[in-house]
C-alpha positions as CSV (number, residue, x, y, z in Angstrom):
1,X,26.8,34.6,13.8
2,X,23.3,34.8,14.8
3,X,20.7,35.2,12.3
4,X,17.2,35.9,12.8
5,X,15.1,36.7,16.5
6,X,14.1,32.8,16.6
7,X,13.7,31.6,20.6
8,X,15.6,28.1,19.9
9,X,18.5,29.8,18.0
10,X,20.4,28.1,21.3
11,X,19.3,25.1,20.4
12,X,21.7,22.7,17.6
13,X,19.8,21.0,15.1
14,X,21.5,17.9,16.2
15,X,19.6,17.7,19.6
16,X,16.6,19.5,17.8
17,X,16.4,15.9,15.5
18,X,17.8,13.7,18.5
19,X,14.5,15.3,20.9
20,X,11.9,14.7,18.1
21,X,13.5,11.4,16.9
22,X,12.8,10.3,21.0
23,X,8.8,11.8,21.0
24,X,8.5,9.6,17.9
25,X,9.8,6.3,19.2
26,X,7.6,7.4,22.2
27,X,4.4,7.7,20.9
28,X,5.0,4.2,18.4
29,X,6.3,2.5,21.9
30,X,2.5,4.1,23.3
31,X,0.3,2.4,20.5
32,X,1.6,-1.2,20.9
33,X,0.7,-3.1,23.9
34,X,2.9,-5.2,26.4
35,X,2.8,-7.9,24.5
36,X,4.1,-6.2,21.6
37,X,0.6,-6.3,19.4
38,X,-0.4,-3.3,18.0
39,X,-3.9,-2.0,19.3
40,X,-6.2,-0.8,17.1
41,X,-6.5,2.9,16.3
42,X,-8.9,2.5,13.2
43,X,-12.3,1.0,12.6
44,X,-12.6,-0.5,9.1
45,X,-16.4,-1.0,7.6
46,X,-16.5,-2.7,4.5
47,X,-18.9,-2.5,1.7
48,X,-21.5,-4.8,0.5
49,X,-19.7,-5.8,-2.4
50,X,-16.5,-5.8,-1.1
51,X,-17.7,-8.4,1.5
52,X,-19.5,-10.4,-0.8
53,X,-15.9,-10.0,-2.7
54,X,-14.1,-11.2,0.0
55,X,-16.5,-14.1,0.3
56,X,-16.4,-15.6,-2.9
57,X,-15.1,-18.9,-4.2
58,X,-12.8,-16.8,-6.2
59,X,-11.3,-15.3,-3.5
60,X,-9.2,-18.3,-1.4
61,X,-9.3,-20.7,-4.2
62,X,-5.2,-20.5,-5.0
63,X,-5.5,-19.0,-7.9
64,X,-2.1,-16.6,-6.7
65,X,0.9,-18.2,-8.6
66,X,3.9,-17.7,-6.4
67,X,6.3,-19.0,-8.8
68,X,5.3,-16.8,-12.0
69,X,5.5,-13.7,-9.2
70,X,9.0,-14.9,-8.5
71,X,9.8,-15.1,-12.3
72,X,8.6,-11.7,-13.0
73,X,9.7,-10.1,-9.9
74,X,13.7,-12.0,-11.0
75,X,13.3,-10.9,-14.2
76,X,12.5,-7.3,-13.0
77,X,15.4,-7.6,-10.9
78,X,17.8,-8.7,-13.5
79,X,16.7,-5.9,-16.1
80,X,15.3,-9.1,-18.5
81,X,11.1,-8.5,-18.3
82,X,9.9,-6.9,-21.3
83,X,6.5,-5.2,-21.8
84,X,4.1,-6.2,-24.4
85,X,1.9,-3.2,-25.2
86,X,0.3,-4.9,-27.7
87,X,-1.2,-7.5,-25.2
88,X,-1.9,-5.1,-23.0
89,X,-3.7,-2.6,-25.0
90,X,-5.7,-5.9,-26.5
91,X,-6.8,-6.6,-23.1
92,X,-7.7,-2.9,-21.9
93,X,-9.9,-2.8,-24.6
94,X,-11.4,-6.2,-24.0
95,X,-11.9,-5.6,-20.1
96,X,-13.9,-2.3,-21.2
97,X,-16.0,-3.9,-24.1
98,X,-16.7,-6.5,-21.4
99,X,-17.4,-3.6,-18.5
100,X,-19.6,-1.5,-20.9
101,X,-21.5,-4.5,-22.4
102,X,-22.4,-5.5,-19.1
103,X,-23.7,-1.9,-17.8
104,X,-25.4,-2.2,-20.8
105,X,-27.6,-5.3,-20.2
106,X,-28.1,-3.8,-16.7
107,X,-30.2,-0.5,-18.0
């Protein structure tokens, strides 16, 4: 039974999806070079601080813990990692007192 005056009532949904599905892979295929590399579609300016952010000792010094990530990504997992609001309420309210302060001896 045909319902509605639509011009692709001919057409199943299945090849509908299967046609789209093949102008997606299509245009993905069209962004990547020969090689395989993607090429770049988006320029990318960061800011001052961000840069001087990405510059700082801070920022390749190792400080990323791999192993407590793995603990707390298992525990996660395993339904085991509780949350301590307490701590992190404690520590909200520091990091603000610390933000304001600071704005503060800027003015």
């Amino acid at each position: 039974m045909k319902i509605g005056n639509s011009p692709d009532a001919s057409v199943s949904p299945a090849k509908a999806d299967t046609a789209s599905g093949r102008k997606a892979e299509a245009s993905a295929k069209a962004v990547t070079t020969s090689a395989g590399t993607p090429t770049p579609s988006a320029q990318v300016a960061l800011s001052s601080t961000a840069a001087q952010l990405a510059s700082s000792p801070a920022a390749g010094d190792g400080s990323f813990d791999a192993a407590k990530v793995e603990r707390i990504s298992r525990a996660i997992s395993e339904g085991k990692f509780t949350v301590n609001a307490n701590a992190i309420a404690d520590k909200l309210v520091a990091n603000a007192q610390e933000l304001l302060s600071a704005r503060n001896n800027k003015h």
